[in-house]
C-alpha positions as CSV (number, residue, x, y, z in Angstrom):
1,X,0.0,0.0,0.0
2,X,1.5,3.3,-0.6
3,X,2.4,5.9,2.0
4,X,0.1,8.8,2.4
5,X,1.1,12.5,2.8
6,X,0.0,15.9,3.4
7,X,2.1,17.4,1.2
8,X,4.9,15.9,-1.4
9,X,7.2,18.5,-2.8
10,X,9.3,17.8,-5.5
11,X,12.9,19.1,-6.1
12,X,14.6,20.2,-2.6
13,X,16.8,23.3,-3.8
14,X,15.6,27.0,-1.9
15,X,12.1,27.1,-2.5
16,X,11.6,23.3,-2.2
17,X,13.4,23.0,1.0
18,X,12.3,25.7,2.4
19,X,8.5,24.8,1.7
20,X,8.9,21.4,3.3
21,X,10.3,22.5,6.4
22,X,7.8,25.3,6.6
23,X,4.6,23.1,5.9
24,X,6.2,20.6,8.9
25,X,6.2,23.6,11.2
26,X,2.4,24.2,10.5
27,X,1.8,20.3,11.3
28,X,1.9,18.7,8.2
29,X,3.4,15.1,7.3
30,X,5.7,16.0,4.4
31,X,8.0,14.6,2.0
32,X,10.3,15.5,-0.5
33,X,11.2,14.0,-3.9
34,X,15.2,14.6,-5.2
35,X,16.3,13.1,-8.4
36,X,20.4,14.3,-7.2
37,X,22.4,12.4,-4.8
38,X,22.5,15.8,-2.7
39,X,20.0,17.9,-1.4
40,X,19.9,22.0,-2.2
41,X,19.4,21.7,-5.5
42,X,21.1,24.0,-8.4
43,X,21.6,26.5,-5.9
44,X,23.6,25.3,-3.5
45,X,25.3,22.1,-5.6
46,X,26.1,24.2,-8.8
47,X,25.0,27.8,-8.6
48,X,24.9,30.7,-6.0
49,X,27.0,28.8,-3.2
50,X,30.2,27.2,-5.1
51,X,30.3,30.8,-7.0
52,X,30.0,33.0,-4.0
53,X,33.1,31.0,-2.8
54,X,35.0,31.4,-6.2
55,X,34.0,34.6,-6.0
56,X,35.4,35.6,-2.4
57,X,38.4,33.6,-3.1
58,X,39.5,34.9,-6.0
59,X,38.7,38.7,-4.7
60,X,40.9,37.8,-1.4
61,X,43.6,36.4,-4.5
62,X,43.8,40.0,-6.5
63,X,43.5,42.0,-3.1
64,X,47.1,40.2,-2.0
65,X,48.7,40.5,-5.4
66,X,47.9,44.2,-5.7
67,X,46.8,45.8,-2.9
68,X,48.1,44.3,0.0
69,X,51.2,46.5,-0.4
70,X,49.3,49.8,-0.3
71,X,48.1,49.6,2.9
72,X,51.7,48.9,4.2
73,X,51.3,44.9,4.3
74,X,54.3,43.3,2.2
75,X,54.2,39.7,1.3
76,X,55.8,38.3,-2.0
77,X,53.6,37.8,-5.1
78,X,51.0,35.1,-4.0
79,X,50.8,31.9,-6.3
80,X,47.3,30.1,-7.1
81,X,46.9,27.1,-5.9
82,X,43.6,26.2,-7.1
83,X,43.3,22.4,-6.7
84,X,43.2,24.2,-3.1
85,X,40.7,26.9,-4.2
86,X,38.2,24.6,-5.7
87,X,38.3,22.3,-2.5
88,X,37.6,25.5,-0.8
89,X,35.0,26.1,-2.9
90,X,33.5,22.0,-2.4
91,X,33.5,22.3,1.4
92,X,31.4,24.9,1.2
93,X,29.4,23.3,-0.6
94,X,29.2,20.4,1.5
95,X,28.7,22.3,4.5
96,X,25.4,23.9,3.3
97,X,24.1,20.5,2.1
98,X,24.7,18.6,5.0
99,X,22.8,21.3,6.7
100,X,19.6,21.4,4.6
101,X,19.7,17.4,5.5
102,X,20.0,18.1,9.1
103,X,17.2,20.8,9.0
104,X,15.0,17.9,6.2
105,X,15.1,14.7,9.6
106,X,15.3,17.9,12.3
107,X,11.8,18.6,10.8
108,X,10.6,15.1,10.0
109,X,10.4,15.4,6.7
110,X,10.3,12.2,4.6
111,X,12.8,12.0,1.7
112,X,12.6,9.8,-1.2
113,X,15.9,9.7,-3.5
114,X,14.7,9.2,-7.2
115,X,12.9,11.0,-10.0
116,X,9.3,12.5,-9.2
117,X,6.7,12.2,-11.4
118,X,3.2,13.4,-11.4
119,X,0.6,10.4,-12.4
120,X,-2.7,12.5,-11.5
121,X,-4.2,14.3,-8.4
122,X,-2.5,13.4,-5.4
123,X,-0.1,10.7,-6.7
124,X,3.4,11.1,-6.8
125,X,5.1,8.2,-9.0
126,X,9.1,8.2,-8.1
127,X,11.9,6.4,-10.0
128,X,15.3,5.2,-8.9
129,X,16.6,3.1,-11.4
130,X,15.2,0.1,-11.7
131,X,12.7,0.7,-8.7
132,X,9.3,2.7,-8.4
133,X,7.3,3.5,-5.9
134,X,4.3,5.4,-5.9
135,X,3.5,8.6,-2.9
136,X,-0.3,9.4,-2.0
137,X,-0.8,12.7,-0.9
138,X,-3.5,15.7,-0.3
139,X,-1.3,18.1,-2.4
140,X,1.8,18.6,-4.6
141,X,4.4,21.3,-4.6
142,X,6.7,21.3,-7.8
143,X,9.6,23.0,-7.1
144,X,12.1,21.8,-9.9
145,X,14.0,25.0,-10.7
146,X,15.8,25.1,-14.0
147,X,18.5,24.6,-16.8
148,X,20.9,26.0,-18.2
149,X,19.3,27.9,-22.1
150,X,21.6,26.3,-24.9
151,X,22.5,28.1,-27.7
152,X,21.5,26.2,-31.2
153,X,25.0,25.2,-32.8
154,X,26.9,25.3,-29.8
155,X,27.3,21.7,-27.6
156,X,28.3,22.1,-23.9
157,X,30.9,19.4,-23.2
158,X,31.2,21.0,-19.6
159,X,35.3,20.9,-20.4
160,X,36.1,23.4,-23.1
161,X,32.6,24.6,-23.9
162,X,31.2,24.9,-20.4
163,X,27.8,26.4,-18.8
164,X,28.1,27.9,-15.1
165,X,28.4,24.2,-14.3
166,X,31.9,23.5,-15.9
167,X,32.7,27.3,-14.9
168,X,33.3,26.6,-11.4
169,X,35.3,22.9,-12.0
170,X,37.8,24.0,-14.9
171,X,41.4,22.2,-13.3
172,X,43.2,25.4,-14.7
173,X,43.2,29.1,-15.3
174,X,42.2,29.6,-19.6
175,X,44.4,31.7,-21.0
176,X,41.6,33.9,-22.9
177,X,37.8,33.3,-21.8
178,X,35.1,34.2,-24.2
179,X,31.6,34.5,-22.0
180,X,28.6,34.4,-24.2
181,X,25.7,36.8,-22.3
182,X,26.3,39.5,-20.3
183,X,23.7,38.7,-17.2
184,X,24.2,37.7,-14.0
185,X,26.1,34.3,-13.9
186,X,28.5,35.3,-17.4
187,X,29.9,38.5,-15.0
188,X,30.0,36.7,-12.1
189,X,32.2,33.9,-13.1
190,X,33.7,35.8,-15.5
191,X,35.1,38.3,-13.3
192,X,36.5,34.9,-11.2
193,X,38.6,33.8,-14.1
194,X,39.6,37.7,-15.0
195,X,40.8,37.9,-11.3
196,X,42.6,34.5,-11.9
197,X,44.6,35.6,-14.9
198,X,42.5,34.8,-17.9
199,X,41.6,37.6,-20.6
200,X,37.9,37.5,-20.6
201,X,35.9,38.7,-23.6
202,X,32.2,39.2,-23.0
203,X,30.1,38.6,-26.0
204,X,26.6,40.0,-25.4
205,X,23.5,40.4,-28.2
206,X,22.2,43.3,-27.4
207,X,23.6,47.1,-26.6
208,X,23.9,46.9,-22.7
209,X,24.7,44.4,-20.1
210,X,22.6,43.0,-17.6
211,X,19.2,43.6,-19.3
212,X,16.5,44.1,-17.1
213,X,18.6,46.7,-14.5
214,X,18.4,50.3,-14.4
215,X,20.0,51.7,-17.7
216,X,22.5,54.2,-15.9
217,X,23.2,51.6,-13.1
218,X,24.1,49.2,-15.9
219,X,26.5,51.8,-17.8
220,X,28.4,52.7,-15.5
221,X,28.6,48.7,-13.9
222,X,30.1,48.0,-17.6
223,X,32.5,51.1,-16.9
224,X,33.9,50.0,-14.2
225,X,34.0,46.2,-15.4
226,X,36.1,47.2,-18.4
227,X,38.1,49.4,-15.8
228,X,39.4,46.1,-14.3
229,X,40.0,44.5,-17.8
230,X,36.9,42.7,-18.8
231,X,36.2,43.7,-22.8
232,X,33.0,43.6,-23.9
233,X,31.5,42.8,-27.3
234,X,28.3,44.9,-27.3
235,X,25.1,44.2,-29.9
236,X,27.1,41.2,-31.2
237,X,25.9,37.3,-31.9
238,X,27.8,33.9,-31.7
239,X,26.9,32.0,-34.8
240,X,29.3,29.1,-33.8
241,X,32.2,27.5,-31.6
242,X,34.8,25.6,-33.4
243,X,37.4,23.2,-31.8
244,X,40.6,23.3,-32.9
245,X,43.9,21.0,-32.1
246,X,44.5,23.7,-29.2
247,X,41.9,26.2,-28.3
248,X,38.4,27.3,-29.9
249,X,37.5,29.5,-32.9
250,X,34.4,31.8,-32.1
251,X,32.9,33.4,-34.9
252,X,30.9,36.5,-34.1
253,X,28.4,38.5,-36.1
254,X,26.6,41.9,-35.8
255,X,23.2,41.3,-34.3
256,X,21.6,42.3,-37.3
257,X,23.6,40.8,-39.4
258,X,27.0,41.6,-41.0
259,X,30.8,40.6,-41.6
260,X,31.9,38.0,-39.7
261,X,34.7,37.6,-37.0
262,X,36.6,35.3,-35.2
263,X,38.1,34.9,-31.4
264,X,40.4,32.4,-30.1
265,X,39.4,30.8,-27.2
266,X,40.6,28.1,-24.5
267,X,36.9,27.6,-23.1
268,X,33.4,29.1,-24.0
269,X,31.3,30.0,-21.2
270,X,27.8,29.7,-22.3
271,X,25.2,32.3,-20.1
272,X,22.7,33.2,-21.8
273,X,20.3,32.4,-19.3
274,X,17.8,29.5,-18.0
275,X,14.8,27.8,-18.6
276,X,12.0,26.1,-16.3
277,X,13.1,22.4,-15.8
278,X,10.0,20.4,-16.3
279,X,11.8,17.3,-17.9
280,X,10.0,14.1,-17.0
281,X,7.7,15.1,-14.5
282,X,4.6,14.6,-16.9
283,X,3.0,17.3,-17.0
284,X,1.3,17.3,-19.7
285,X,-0.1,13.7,-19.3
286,X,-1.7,15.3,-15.9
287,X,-3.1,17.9,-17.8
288,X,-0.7,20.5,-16.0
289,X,-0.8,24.0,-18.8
290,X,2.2,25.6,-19.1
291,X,2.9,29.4,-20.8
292,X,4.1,30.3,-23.8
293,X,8.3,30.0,-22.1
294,X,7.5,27.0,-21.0
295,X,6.6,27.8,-17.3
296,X,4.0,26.2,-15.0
297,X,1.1,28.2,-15.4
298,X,-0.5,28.7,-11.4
299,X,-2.5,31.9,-10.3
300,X,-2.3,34.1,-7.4
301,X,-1.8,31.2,-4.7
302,X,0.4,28.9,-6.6
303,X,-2.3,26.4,-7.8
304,X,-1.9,24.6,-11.2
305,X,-4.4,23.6,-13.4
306,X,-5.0,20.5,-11.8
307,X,-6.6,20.6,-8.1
308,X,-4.0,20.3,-5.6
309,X,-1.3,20.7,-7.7
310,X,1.0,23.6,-7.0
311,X,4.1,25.4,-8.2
312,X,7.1,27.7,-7.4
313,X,10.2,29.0,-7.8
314,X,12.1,28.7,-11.4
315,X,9.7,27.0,-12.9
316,X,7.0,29.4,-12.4
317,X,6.8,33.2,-13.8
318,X,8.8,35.9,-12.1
319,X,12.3,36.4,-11.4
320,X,14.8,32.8,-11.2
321,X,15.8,34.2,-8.1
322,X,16.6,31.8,-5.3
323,X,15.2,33.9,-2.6
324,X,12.3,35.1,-4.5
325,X,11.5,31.1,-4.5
326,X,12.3,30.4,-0.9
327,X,9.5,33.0,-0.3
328,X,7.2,31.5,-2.6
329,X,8.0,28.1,-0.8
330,X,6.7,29.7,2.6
331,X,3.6,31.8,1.4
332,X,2.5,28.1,-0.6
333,X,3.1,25.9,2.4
334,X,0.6,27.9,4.4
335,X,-1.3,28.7,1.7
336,X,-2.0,24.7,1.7
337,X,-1.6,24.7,5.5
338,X,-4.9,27.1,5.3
339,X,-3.8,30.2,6.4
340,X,-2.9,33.3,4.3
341,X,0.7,33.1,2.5
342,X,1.6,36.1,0.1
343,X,4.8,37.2,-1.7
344,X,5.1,40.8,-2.6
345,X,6.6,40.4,-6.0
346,X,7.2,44.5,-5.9
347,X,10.1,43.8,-3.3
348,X,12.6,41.4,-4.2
349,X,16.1,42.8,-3.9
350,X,18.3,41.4,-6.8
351,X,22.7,41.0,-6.5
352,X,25.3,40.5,-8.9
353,X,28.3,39.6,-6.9
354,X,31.0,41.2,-8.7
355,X,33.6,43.0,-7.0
356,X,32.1,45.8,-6.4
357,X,28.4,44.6,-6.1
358,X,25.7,45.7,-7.8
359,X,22.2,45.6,-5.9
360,X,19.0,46.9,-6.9
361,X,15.5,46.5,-5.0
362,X,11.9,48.0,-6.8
363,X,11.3,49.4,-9.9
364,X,14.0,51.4,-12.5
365,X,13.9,55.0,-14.1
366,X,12.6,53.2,-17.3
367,X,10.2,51.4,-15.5
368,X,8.7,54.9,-13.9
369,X,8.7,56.4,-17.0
370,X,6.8,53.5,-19.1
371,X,4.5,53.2,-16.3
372,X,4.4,57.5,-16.6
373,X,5.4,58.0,-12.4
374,X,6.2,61.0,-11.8
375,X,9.4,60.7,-9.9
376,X,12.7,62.4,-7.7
377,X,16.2,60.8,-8.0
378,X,18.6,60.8,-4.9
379,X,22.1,59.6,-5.3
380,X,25.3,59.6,-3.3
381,X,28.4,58.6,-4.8
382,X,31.0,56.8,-2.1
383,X,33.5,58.7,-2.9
384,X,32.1,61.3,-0.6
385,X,31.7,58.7,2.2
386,X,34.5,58.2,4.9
387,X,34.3,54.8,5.8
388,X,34.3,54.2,2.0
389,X,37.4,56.4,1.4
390,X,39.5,55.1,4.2
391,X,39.3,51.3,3.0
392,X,40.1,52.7,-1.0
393,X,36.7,51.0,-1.5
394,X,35.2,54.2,-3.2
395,X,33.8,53.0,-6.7
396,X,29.9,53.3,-6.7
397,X,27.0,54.8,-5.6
398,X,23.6,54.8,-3.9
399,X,20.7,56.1,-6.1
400,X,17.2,56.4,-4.9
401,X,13.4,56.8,-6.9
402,X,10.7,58.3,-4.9
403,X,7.1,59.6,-5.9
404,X,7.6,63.2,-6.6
405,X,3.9,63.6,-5.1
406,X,4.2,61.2,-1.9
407,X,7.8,60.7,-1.2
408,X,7.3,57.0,-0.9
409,X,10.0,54.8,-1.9
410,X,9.9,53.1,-5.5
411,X,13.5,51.3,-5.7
412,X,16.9,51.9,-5.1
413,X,20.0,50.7,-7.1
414,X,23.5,50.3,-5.6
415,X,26.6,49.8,-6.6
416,X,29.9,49.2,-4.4
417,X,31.3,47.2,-1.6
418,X,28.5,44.9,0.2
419,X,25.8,47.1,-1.8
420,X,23.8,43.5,-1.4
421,X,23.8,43.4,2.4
422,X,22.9,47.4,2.5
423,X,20.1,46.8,-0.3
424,X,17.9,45.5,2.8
425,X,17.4,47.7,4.7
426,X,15.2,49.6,1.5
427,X,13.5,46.6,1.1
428,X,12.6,47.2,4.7
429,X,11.2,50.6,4.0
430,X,9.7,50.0,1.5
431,X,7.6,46.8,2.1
432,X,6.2,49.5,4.9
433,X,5.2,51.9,2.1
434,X,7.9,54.1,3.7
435,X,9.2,57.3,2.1
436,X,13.0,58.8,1.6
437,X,12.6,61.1,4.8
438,X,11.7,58.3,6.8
439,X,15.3,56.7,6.3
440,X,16.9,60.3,5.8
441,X,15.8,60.8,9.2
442,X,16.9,57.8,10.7
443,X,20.3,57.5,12.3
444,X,23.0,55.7,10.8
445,X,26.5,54.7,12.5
446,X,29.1,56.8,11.3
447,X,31.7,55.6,9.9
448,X,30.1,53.2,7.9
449,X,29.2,52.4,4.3
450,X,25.3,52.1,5.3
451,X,25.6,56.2,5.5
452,X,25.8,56.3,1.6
453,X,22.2,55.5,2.0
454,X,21.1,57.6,4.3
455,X,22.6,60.7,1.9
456,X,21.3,59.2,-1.1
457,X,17.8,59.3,0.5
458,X,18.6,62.9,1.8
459,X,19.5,63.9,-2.0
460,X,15.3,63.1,-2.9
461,X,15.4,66.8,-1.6
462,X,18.9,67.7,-1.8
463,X,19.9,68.2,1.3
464,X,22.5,65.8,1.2
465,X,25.3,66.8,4.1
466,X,28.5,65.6,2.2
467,X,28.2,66.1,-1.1
């Protein structure tokens, strides 16, 4: 007879996890379905954990080799070990997945190690090689996150042609790196290998990087990228990747079409972005719609088309975010739990983890203007702030939107040093409807970075003190 559950969630990265243990907490019996030997999913295996690491080694790496000396520390040029960075890197990793297992049994959640697939209404179906066994339950969560988007004509082999998986396993430092997409994960793991020693080339389709941000946040982010050597190939297309005896030929084209060229390459980082995973979970035998991309279609509380059947996360619309999907993991859980979960989509803070950061939290100045708000514009540059100026960490700035009517807070966009832990305390204000004199008039340590902010949100009515 099979077992019978409250809930079944499948996948266990952020917003699965996370909607497990939070459904247990409420009472139900819950278990999860994980086709990967390893809890965490994407996220923590392969994504924002094992980069975050790269990312904080290799910054600790370029601060010794050229800064160090400045501030009056002399040490002899330091060599990369990076067997030793990438174990680094692992045991990181394997510290956050033991702990989601510990939190999975500390909860009492049920975990069955196979892949999950949906045979109808309360029936969970899950495979692990040669053996099946099928899961009753009152509801379903799919949480299955997503892929890596492949680019027609170009085959990842994960060694010379890699996606963000292969990005953060290569056994040595390319000599030249050519990144296809200028998003998120292309500048992020390329500025790893830049810091490294590789020449990194980013090859990006249309005329600014990291589509979606604020336009004036995102020109002056590619400014100071190319400051620290990144180049950029701006409105340009990959029509192929050729292997060679040693290295890669990458033939480029205008966007629109035009003469061709060619880059040499020791490895192809393909980041154009990623899709829903949805592979082999049947939806479409179970009558579960999904949107034109591909997404599982749900309304405002998660719900598929098929009763009892919910979704979050990647898989579903809105930003592949993995906080956005931990959130969406709660609000679902009680949302099944019968009580009243909600995720205000207007108030997601977004980082790019480069060196310096780039946060952003709310809505841009093209946004306002499409949606025809009527705004103010605050910004502080760090350059004026102390703490900023005495660490020689003064690249950046804070800049804030308010309603020119009401004065309440529409976003904020940072960049500079930890601009993604200082992004929260916006997010703060503004999921209180807050306004910029409400944080211009609240005290802020001096000296501190976090003071940017406070002068940025003075500068809605420019009364800024230091600038």
């Amino acid at each position: 007879m099979a077992e019978s559950f409250d809930l079944v969630v499948i996948g266990t990265g952020p917003g699965g996890y996370v909607c497990a243990i939070r459904a247990a907490q409420l009472g139900l019996k819950v278990a999860v379905v994980e086709k990967n030997p390893t809890f965490g999913g994407t996220c923590l295996n392969i994504g924002c954990i094992p980069s975050k690491a790269l990312l904080h080694a290799s910054e600790e790496f370029e601060k010794a080799a050229h800064h160090f000396a400045e501030m009056g520390i002399k040490i002899e040029a330091p060599k990369l070990d990076l067997a030793t960075m990438m174990a680094f890197k692992d045991d990181g990793v394997s510290g956050n997945v033991k702990g989601v297992e510990f939190l999975l049994k500390k909860n009492k959640v049920t975990a069955f190690k196979g892949k999950g697939r949906i045979l109808g209404a309360g029936t969970v179906e899950v495979a692990d090689g040669d053996k099946t066994e099928t899961i009753e339950t009152k509801a379903i969560v799919i949480a299955t996150g997503s892929d890596v988007t492949r680019l027609k004509g170009v085959e990842i082999d994960e060694k010379q042609i890699v996606s963000s998986t292969g990005a953060l396993t290569l056994d040595k430092v390319p000599e030249k790196l050519v990144v296809i997409g200028a998003g998120i994960i292309g500048l992020e793991l390329g500025s790893v290998w830049r810091r490294l020693g590789a020449r990194v080339t980013v090859v990006e389709f249309l005329d600014r990087i990291t589509p979606g941000m604020d336009a004036g946040i995102s020109k002056d982010f590619q400014r100071l990228l190319k400051k620290q050597g990144i180049d950029f190939l701006m409105s340009t297309k990959v029509t192929g990747v050729e292997k060679q005896k040693k290295g890669l030929k990458v033939t480029t084209e205008p966007a629109q079409g035009g003469e061709a060229t060619v880059l040499d390459a020791d490895v192809v980082l393909v980041a154009i972005g990623r899709v829903p995973f949805t592979e082999g979970l049947g939806l479409d035998e179970a009558g579960i719609k999904r949107d034109d991309r591909g997404r599982v279609d749900v309304d405002d509380h998660f719900q598929t088309s098929l009763a009892g059947v919910y979704a979050i996360g990647d898989v579903v619309r809105g930003p592949m975010l993995a906080h956005k999907g931990e959130d969406e993991g709660v609000a679902v859980a009680e949302i099944i739990a019968g009580k009243a979960g909600h995720v205000n989509y207007g108030v997601i803070p977004s980082v790019i983890y480069t060196s310096p950061e780039v946060a952003s939290v709310g809505q841009t100045e093209e946004e306002l203007k499409a949606a025809g708000i009527d705004y103010k514009v605050g910004k502080f540059p760090f350059m004026a702030n102390g703490r900023a100026k005495a660490n020689r960490t003064t690249d950046g700035y804070v800049k804030f939107l308010a309603d020119s009517k009401t004065d309440r807070v529409l976003g904020c966009h940072i960049i500079g040093t930890n601009a993604g832990e200082m992004i929260h305390e916006v997010a703060v204000l503004m999921e209180f409807g807050g306004s910029s004199e409400d944080l211009a008039r609240t005290c802020h340590a001096h000296p501190t970075l976090s003071e940017a902010v406070k002068e940025a949100a003075m500068a809605v009515e420019g009364r800024a003190i230091h600038m």
